[in-house]
C-alpha positions in Angstrom: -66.6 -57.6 83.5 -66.2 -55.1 80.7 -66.6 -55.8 77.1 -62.4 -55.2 76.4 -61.9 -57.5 79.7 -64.5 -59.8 77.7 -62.7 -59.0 74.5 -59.7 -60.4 75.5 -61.0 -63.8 77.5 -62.7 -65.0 74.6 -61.9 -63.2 71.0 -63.6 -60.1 69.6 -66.9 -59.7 68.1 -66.6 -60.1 64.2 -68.1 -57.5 63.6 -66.0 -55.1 65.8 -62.9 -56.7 63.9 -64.2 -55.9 61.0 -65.1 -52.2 61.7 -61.3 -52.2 62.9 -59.8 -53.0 59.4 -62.4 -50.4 57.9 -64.5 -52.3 56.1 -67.8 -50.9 57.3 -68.8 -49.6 60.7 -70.0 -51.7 63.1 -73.5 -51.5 62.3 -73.1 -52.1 58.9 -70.9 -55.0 59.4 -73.4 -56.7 61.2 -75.9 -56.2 58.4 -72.9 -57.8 55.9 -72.8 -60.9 58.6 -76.8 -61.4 58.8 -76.6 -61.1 54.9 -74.7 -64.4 54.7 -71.6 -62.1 53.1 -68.5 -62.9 55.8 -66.8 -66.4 56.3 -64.3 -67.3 59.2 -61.9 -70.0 58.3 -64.1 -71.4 55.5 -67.7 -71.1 57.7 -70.3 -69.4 56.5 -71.1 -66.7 59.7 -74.5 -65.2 60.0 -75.0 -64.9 63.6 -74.2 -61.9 65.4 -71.3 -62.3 68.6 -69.2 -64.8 67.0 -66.0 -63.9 68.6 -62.8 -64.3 66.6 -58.5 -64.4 66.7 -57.6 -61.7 64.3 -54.3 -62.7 64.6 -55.0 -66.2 63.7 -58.5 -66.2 62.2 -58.9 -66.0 58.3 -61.7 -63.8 57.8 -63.4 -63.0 54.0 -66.0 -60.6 53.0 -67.6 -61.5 49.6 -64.9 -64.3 49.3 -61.8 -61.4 49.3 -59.8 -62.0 52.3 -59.8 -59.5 54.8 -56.2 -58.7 56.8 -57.5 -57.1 59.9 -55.9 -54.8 62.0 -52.5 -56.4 63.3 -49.6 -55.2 65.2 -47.1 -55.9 61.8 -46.1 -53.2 59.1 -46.1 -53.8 55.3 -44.4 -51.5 53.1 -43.7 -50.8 49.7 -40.6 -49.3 48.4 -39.5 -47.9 44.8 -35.9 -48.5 45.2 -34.2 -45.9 43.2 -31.0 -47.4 40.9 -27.9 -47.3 42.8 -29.3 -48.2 45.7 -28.4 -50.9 48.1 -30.6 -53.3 48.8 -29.2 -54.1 52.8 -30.1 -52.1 55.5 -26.5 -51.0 56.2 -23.2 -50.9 53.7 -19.5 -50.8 54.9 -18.9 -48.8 52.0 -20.9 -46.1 52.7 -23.5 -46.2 49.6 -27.3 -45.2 49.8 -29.0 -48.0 51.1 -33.3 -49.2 52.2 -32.3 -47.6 55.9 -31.8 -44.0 54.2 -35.7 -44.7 52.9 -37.4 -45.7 56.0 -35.4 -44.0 58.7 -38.6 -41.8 59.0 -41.0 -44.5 59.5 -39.9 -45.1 63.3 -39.7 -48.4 63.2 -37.4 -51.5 62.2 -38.0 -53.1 59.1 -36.6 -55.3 57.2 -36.5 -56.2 53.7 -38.1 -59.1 51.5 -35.6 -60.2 49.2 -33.2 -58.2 47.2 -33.1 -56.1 43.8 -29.2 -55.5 42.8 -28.0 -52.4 42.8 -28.6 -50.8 39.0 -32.3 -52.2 39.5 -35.2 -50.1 40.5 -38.2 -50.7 41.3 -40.7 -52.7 43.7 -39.1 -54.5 47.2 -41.4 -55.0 50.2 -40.7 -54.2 53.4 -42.3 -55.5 56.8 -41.2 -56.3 60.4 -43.4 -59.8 60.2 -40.7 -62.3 60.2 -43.6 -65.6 59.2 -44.6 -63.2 56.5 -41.0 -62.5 55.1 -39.9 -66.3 54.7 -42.9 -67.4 53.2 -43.0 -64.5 50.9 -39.0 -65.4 49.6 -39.5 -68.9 49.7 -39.6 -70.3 46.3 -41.9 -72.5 47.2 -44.6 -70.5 47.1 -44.3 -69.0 43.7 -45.2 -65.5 44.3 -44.7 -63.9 40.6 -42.5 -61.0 40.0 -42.8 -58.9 36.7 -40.0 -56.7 35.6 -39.3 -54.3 32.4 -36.0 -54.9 30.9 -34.7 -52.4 27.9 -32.6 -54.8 26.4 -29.8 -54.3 24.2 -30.6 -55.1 20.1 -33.9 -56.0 18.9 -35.6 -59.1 19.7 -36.7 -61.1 17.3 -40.0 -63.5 17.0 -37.7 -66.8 16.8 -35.4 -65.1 20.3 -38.6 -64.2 22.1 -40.3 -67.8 21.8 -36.5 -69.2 22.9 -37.0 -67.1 25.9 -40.1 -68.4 26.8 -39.3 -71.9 26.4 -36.7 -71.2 29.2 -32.6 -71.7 29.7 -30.3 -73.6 31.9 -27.8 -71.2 33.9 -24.9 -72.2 35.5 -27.5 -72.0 38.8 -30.0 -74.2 37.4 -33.1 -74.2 34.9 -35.2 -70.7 34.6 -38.5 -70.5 32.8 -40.1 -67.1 32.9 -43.9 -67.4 33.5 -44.5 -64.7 30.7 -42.3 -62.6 28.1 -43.9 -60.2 25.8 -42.5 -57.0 23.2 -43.7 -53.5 24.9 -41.8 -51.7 22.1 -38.8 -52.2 19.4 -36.6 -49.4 19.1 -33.8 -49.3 16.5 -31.2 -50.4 19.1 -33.1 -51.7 22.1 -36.4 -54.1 23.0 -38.8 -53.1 25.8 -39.8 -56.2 27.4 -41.9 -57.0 30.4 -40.8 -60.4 31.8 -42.8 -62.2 34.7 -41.3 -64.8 37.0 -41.4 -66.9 40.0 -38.7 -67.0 41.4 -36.1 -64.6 42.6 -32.5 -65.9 42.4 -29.8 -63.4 42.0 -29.7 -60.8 39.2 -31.9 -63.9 37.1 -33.2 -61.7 34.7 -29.8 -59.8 33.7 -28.4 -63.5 33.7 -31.0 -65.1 31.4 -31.2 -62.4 28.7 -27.3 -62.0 28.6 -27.5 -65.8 27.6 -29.7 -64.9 25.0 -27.4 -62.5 23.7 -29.5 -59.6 24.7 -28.2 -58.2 27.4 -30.1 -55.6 29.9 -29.3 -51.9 30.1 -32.1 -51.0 32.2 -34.2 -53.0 34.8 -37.6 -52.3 36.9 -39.3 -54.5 38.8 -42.9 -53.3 38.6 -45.3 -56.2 40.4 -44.7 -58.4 43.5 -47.8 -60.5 42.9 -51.1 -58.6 43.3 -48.7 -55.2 44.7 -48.3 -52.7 41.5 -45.8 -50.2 41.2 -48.4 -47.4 39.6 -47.5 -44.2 40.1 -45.2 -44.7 43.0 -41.7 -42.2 41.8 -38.2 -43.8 43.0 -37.5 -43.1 46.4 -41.0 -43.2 47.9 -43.0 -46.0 50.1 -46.5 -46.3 50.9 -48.2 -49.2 53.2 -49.8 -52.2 51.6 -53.5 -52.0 50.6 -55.9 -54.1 52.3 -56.6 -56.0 49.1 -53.2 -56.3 48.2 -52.0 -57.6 51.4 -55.4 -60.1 51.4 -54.1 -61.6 48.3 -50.6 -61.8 49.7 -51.9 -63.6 52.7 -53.2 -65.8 50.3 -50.5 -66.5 48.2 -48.2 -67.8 50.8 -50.6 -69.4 52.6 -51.0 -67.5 56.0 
């Protein structure tokens, strides 16, 4: 029998697996597994052959989880302003699909930013992954800058973060701080939890500041950087490891 025939009886060899999600060849991974570095589902691994599920298997090297090579996509868009965020529009306005036509396959997006928002919104054709990631159970936190209309003031910004009821329900934002104070306008990064509809716009209009521009910059661990409207790039290992981790998969 050969070792793929072998391979696919009984798991693949941990150290093949992780050689496949680039950490290390396979030579050097077996020195990380004899070093006592790599755990599988909680266990401590330091023999050599233990075969694994990388589909199912939770696999860390150094304690950072380690996604290894899977048949899913994860993306990252910076959805321009004006943008719809559907894969299709009766009306005919730019939507995600004009974005990631070119990628050849179907994707689908995690939650939605409104139209006048840019910014971060994660794409992926891993259905399991999707749900968990826009379930509000899971808290994954979102941080957005919102140029605001008038300055805020000391007494405002500590209303905000004590939180407000909306007509939806309570929101609480996780973390609101001053980026700058302009003579007509307040930078403000806001983080969150949660990710009902147009939240932010809704919660600062309350406060009588309402938003004139809005950018979603983080999705948990994912960072916008230097990623310019319009463009998508795949998830990092590390980013998606801590993603895995934060909805529990």
């Amino acid at each position: 029998m050969s070792e793929t025939d072998d391979d696919e009886r009984d798991g693949i060899r941990l150290q093949k697996v992780l050689a496949q999600a680039g950490i290390a060849s396979r030579r050097a991974s077996e020195q990380l597994i004899q070093a006592g570095r790599v755990e599988v589902n909680g266990e401590l691994v330091t023999e050599q052959g233990r075969r694994v599920d990388p589909e199912k298997d939770e696999i860390r090297v150094d304690g950072s989880r380690i996604p290894t090579a899977r048949r899913h996509v994860y993306t990252v868009l910076n959805k321009p302003r004006g943008v719809v965020s559907t894969m299709d529009d009766p009306e005919g306005r730019e939507t995600l699909t004009d974005y990631i036509d070119r990628r050849n396959v179907r994707l689908f997006h995690v939650g939605r930013l409104d139209t006048e928002t840019e910014g971060l919104i994660i794409l992926t054709n891993d259905g399991e992954f999707a749900h968990r990631l826009a379930h509000p159970s899971y808290e994954v936190p979102k941080t957005y800058v919102a140029q605001v209309l008038g300055q805020v003031s000391p007494h405002t910004l500590k209303r905000i973060q004590r939180g407000i009821t909306l007509e939806d329900g309570p929101v609480r934002p996780d973390k609101v701080k001053v980026m700058q104070t302009m003579p007509d306008a307040t930078l403000l990064q806001i983080t969150l939890h949660e990710g009902r509809n147009r939240v932010v716009r809704r919660m600062m209009e309350a406060f009588g500041h309402p938003v004139q521009k809005l950018t979603r910059i983080a999705i948990g661990p994912v960072r916008l950087g230097r990623l310019q409207p319009g463009e998508m790039r795949d998830l990092t290992q590390e980013e998606l490891g801590k993603l895995l981790d934060l909805v529990g998969m």
